[in-house]
N, C-alpha and C positions, 0 to 999 in steps of 0.2 A: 259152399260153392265159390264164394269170394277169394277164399282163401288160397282157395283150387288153383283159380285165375291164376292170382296172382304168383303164384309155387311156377305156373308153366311158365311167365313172361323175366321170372328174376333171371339177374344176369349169373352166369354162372365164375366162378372163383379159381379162376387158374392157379395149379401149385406154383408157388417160388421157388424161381430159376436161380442156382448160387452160381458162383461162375467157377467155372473149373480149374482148375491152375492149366497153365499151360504145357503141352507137352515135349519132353526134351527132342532136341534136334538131335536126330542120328546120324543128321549129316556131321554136325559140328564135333558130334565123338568120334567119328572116324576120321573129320580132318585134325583134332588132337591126337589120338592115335599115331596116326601116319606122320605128324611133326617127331613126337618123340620117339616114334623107331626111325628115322632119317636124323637123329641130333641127339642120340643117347648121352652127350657133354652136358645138355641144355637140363636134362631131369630134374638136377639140386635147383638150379634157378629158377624151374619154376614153381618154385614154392617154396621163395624167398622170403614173402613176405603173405600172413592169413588175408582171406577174406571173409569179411562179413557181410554177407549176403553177395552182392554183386560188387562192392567195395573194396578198390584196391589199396589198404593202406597199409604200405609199410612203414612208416613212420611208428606203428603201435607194437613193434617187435625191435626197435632200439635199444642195446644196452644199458645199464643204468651209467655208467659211465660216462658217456655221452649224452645223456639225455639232462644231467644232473650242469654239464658244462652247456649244454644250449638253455638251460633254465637260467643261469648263471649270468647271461646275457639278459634277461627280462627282468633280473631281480640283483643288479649287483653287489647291494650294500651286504647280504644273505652272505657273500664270500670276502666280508672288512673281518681280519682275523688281529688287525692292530689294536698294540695296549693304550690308543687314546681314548679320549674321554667323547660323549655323544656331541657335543656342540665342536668338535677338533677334526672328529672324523666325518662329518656330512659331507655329501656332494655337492657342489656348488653348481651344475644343471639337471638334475636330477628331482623329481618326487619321490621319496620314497615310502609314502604310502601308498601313493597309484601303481607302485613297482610292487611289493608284497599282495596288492587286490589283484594285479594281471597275473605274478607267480599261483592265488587259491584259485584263480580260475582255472589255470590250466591246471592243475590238481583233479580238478574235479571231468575230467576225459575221462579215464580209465584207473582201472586200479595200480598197473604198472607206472601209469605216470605220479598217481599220489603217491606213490612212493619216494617216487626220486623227489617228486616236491617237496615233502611234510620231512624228509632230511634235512634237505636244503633249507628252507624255511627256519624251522629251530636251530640252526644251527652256527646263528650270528642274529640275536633279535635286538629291533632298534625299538624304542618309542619314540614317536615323535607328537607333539603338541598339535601342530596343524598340517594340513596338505600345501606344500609349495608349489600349489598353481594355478589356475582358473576357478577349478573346481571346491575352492575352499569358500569364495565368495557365497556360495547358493549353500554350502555346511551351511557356515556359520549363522546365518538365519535359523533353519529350518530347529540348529540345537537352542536355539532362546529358547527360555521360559515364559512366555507371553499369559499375563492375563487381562481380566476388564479393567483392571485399576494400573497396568506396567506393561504398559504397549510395547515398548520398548525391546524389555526382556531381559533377565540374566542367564549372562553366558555359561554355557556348562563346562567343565573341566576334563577336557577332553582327554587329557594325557593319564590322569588317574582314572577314568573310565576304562581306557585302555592296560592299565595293568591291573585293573579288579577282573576284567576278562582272562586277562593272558595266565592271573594266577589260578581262575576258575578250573580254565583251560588245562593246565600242567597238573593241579592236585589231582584233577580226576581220573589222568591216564601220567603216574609217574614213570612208570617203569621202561616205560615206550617212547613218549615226549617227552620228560624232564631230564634221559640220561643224555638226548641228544642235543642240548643247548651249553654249548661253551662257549659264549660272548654276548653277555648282556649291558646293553647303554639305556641309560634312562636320563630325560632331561636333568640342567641345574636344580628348578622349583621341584620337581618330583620327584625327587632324591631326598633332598632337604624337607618335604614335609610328610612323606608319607613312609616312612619307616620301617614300621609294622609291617603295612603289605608287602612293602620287599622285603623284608625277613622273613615273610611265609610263601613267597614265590622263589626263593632262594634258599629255602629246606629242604624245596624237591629236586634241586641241580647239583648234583652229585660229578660232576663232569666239568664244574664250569672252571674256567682257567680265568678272564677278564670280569669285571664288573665293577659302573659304575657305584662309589659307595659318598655318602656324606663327607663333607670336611672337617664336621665335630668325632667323628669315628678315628682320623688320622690320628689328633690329636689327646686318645683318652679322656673325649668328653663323658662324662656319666651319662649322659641322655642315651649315647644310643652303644652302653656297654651290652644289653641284650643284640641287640644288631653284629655286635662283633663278634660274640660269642658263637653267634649262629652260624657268622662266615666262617669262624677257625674250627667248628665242628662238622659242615656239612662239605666246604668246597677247599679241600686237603692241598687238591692241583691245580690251586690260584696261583699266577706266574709273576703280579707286579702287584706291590704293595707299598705305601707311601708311610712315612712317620716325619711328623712334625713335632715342634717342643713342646714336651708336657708328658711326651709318651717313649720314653726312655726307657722305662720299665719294661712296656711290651716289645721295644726292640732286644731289649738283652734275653728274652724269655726266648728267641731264637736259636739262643745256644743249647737249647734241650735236644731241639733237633725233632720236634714231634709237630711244632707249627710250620707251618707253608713251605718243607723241607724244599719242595721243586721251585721255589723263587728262580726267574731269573733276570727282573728288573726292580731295583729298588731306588729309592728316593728320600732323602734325607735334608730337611729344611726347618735349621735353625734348636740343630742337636746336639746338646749340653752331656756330653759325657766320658770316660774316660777314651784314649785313645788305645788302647792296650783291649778292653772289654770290645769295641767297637770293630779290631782285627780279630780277633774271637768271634763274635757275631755272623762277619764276611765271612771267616774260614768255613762256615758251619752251611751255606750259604755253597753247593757243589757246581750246579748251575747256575750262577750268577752270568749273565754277560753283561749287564748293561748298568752304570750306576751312575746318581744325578746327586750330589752335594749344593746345596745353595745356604748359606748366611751361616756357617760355620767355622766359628775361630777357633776352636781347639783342635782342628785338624792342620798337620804340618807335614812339613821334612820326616821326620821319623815315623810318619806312618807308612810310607811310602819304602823306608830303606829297610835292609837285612839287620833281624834280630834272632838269637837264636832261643831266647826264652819264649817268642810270640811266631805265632803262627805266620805264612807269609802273606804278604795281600794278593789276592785273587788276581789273574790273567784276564783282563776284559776287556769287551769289541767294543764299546762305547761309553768315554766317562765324561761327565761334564761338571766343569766346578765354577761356581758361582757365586763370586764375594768370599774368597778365604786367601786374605791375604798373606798368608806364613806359609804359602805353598808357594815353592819357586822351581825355576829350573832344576835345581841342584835336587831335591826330589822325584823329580818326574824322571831326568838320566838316572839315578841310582834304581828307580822302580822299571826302565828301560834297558836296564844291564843284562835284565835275564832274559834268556831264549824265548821261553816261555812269553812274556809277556810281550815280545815282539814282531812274535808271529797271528799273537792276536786282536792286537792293538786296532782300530780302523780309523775309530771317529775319537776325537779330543776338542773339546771344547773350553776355552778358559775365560771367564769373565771377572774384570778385575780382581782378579788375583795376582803373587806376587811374580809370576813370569815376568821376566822386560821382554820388550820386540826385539831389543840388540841381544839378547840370549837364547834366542827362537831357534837359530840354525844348531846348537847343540842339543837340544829335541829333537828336531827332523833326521838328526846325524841318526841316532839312537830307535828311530822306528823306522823298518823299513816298508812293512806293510801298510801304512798308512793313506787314508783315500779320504779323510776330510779333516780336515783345521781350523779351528777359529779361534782367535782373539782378536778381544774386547777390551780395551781399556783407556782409561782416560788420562793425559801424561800433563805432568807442569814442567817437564825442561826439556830442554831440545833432545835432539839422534845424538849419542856419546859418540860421536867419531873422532874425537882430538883424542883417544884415548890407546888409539891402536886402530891399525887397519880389523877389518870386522869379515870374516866370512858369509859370503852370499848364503842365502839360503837354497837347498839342495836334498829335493825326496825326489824319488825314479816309481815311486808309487802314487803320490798325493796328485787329487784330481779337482778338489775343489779347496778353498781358500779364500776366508772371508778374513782381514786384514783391516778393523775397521777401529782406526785411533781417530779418539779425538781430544779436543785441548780442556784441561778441565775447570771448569766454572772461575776458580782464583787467578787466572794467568789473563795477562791481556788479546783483546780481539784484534791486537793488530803486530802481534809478535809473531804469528807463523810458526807456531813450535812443529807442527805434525808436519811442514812440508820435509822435515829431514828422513823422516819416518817413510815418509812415501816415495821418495829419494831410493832410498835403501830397498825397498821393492820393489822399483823398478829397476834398478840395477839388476838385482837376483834376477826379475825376470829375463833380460838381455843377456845373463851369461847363460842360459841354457842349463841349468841346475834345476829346473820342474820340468820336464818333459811329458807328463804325461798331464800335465796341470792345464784344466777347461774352461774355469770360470773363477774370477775375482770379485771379493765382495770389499769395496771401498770407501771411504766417508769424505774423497775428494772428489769434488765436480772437475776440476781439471786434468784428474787421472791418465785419462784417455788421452789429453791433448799430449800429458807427455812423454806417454809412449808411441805417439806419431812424429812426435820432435817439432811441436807448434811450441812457440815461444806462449806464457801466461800473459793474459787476459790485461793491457794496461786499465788502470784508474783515468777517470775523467778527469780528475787535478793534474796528472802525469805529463800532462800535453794536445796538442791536436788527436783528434781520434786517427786511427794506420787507417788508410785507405787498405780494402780487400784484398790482396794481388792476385791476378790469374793465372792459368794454367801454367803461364811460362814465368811465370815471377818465380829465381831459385833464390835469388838472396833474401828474402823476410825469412823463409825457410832453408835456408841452410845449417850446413853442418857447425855447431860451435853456437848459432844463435839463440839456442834456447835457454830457458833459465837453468838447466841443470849443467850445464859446463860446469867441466873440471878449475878445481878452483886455480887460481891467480890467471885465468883466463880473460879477455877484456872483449867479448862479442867475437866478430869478422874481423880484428884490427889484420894487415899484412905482417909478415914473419920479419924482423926486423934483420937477420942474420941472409947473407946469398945465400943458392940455392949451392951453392961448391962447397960450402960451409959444413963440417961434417957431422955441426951438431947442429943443423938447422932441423934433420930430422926428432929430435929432442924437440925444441921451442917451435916447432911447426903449426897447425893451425892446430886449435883444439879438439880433442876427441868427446863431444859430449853427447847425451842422451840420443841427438837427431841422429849422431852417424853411425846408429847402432839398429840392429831391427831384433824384432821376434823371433824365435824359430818355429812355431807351433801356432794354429791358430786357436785365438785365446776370447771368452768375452769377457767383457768389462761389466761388472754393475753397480753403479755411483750413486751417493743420495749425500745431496748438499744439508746445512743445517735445517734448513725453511724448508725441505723437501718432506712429503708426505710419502711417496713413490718414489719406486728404486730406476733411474733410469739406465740402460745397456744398449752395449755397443760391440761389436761382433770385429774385431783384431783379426787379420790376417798376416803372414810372414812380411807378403808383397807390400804393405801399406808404409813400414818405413820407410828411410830416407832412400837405404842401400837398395830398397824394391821398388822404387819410381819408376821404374820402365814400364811394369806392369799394369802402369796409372790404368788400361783398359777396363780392369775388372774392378769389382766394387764390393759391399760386403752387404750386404741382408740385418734385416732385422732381426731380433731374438729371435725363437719360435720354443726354446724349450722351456725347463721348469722352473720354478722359483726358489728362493734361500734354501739352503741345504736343508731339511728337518732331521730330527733325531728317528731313528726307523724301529724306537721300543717305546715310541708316545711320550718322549723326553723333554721335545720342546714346546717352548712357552706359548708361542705362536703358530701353530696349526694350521694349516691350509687343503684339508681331506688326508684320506690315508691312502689313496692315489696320486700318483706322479703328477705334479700339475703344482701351480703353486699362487705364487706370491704375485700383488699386482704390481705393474711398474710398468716406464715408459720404452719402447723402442725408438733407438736412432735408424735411418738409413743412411749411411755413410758413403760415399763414392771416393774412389783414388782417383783423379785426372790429372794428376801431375806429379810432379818432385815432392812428395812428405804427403801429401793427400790433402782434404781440408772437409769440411761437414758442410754438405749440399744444402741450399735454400728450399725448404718445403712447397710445393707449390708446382714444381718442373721448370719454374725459371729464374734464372739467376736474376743478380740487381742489377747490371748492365741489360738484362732484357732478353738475353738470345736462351735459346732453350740449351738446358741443364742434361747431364745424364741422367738424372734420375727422374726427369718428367715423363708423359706417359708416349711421350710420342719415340723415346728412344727407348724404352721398354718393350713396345711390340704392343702395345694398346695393355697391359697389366693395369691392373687396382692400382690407383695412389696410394702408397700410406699416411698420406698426411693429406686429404683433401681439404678442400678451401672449403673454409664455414661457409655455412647459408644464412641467409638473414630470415627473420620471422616470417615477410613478404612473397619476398623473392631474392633470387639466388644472386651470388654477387658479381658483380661484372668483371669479365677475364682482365681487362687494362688497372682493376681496381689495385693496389698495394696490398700485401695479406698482413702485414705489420703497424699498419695504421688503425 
């Protein structure tokens, strides 16, 4: 009976309500409907792009084309296809390890996007040792090895952690990931110690064109003859490859024609062998463009000239020779003779070697394609100009030109030899014989002064220091005043002959560097001996003597890139495989009168009145030279910035 009770008093147990989906609006299919028969144009549009569920995203129906270029933004070292080395090619604001973790993430959306990713990704891999940025501080803890007895902790080695994965990685999916990696960088240390596992992560890259390899490998060390072996068997389509002394044997084994046939940058430093074997070698060698000699003396004259028992020397976009003094002009024109070699010629580089700077313009005569120049060399006797008058220098191609003599260690520090030297080029530049020429690289601080036609710099023992002259001062800067007048000139002296006199136009004032201007605007980039940085200065037509009038305008500081590099990972000095470059100082320059003069930092001159290039005639602009601050506080406007 209890039981009873209590059966009539329980609650009773309502079924579970699901909730029903919602039912479609008929109204909203007849106003689609009625859209697309009133806009029959609109039907492909609209169904542009899927939806997933109520999701409008077209973003997930992008090309791979496009999608592989907007990843490309996220991750850019993925698309560095240059032959330098991992510490040459880094970004200098960049992480690239946070850029590869942002690139997996977005991989991991969809399956169309991991595709364009895990392309991209493989298809330039860098290691890098640590993260360049906040986030390496909270790593490198978290990798110590801490225990009770070494609080401290040893640090783990990051860089080979990361190529014992990467090689995990490739072996287990070769055919898919390994054929898509053509550019592998690996640090200096992890190169050099761990061997082995790049020779078994470098068996499965069948594609690969770059890679970083040891500097005992260049040279036929035994140690890592398995390591080479493995490179000339697995990766056929490597593009640059280096041989130093010791390894002569492995270069002449290139005339079989079955190693690294697609070479097309080599590199040869401190290579003892015939020269006859060594144009055999090159001939073999179809693709070559780009080729770097350093510290070889058995290269001359006759490698360069027509023989007809030997093969010819190769046509190349970029060569550079470094310490081979028995290479002269007279080689370089006879290797410039041919069509061929003229039409492909771009970059040349000579460093001490036996070129003179007074034989220069019979190179330039001989390539007309040419777009970048350098020599290097250190001289013990003056510019030959008692010898014959000398031909300006003269390319209708050449755009940059680094011109950097200096005096060498034996000759004294108060003879002046290189001023003749720079004489001479500045000359060339005033007769309009580079026209298309943008930047000069110079090893005199006064460079610049004398292609504005400022007289040099007196010495403290010379006399009174010059008082500054202002806007309206034309004689400290006139024409004839500067150091470079023509000789048997004697400054401003008056014309001793009347003016009725009909050779007075003969012995007339002199015609020396001031009364002469630019035609093109030109920058300058100078670095004195004690200079560490290259400092430049932005030349325009108006700033000589003959463009005073235009004193209104002024010229800006740098903004573009640094020393020319080699563009096949050639040269010494690296600064990214990105345009961008080298550090060095900016001048801001102003014209306000007759020859120009270099504005005091600050915005005001040393008479006190404001400058043009202070900020108050700027239009309220950035200073580029702001007045330091003190540790305190800032320093008072009436304060001197020179004291």
């Amino acid at each position: 009976m209890k039981f009873t009770v209590m059966k009539l008093f329980r609650r009773s147990k309502k079924p579970s309500q699901q909730p029903k989906p919602p039912k479609k609006s008929v109204q909203d299919d007849l106003e689609r409907d009625k859209y697309r028969l009133y806009n029959p144009q609109q039907n492909n549009a609209y169904n542009y792009a899927p939806q997933t569920g109520n999701v409008f995203a077209p973003w997930l129906k992008l090309p791979p084309p496009i999608l592989e270029r907007v990843f490309s933004f996220v991750c850019p070292h993925c698309c560095d296809e240059s032959y330098e080395t991992c510490e040459q090619s880094a970004l200098d604001d960049a992480c690239m390890l946070c850029d590869v973790r942002d690139l997996s993430h977005a991989g991991q959306v969809c399956t169309r996007w991991r595709k364009s990713a895990v392309k991209l990704m493989y298809h330039s891999i860098r290691i890098d040792s640590v993260h360049y940025c906040e986030r390496e501080i909270d790593l490198s803890e978290k990798r110590k090895r801490r225990s009770r007895f070494d609080r401290n902790g040893m640090p783990e080695d990051t860089a080979s952690a990361r190529l014992q994965l990467l090689c995990r990685t490739l072996r287990e999916d070769p055919t898919r990931l390994g054929s898509l990696v053509q550019y592998f960088k690996t640090p200096y240390m992890l190169r050099e110690s761990s061997t082995s596992l790049l020779a078994r992560t470098i068996a499965v890259l069948p594609n690969l064109r770059y890679v970083d390899l040891p500097e005992g490998l260049f040279g036929d060390d035994p140690a890592y003859h398995t390591l080479k072996l493995e490179v000339q068997a697995r990766c056929p389509n490597l593009k640059k490859m280096t041989y130093t002394g010791g390894s002569e044997r492995s270069l002449e084994a290139l005339t079989r024609g079955n190693i690294w046939p697609n070479l097309e940058v080599l590199e040869l430093a401190r290579i003892n062998m015939d020269p006859a074997t060594l144009r055999h070698v090159l001939a073999m060698l179809q693709y070559l463009r780009a080729l770097k000699v350093s510290n070889c003396r058995i290269l001359d004259d006759d490698v360069f000239k027509y023989n007809d028992a030997l093969p010819a020397f190769p046509a190349l976009e970029e060569m550079i020779l470094i310490d081979t003094p028995r290479v002269t002009s007279d080689g370089l024109v006879a290797y410039l003779s041919r069509e061929e070699t003229q039409r492909q010629l771009k970059v040349l580089s000579l460093t001490n070697t036996g070129v003179q700077p007074s034989m220069l313009h019979d190179v330039l005569a001989h390539a007309p394609n040419l777009t970048t120049l350098s020599i290097i060399d250190q001289v013990d006797s003056a510019f030959p100009s008692h010898s014959g008058p000398i031909p300006p220098l003269a390319n209708w191609s050449l755009q940059t030109l680094r011109f950097e003599i200096t005096a060498s260690a034996a000759t004294s520090p108060y003879a002046s030899i290189t001023s003749g030297y720079y004489n001479y080029l500045a000359s060339s530049l005033f007769s309009g014989g580079l026209p298309r020429l943008s930047a000069v690289y110079v090893r005199d601080q006064n460079f610049s002064d004398t292609l504005l036609g400022l007289p040099p710099p007196m010495p403290g023992f010379a006399g009174g220091q010059q008082r500054p002259s202002s806007s309206g001062s034309v004689g400290m800067f006139g024409g004839g005043s500067s150091g470079l007048s023509a000789p048997g000139s004697f400054g401003n002296l008056p014309p001793r002959l009347s003016s009725n006199n009909p050779f007075a136009a003969a012995v007339g004032p002199p015609r020396g560097m001031g009364m002469l201007s630019l035609n093109q605007t030109l920058e300058v980039f100078t670095k004195g001996e004690d200079d560490v940085d290259w400092g430049s200065i932005r030349m325009d037509p108006f700033d000589a003597y003959g463009g005073a009038g235009n004193g209104g305008r002024g010229r800006s500081g740098s903004l573009t890139g640094g020393r020319p590099l080699s563009s096949y990972g050639l040269a010494d000095i690296g600064s990214g495989w990105q345009a961008g470059g080298g550090a060095r100082k900016s001048s801001l320059v102003q014209a306000t009168g007759p020859g120009g003069f270099l504005s005091v930092p600050g915005g005001k001159s040393i008479s006190g009145h404001e400058g043009n290039g202070s900020n108050a005639s700027s239009g309220g602009k950035e200073d580029l030279w702001p007045r330091p601050n003190s540790s305190h506080r800032a320093k008072k406007e009436d304060r001197d910035l020179w004291r």
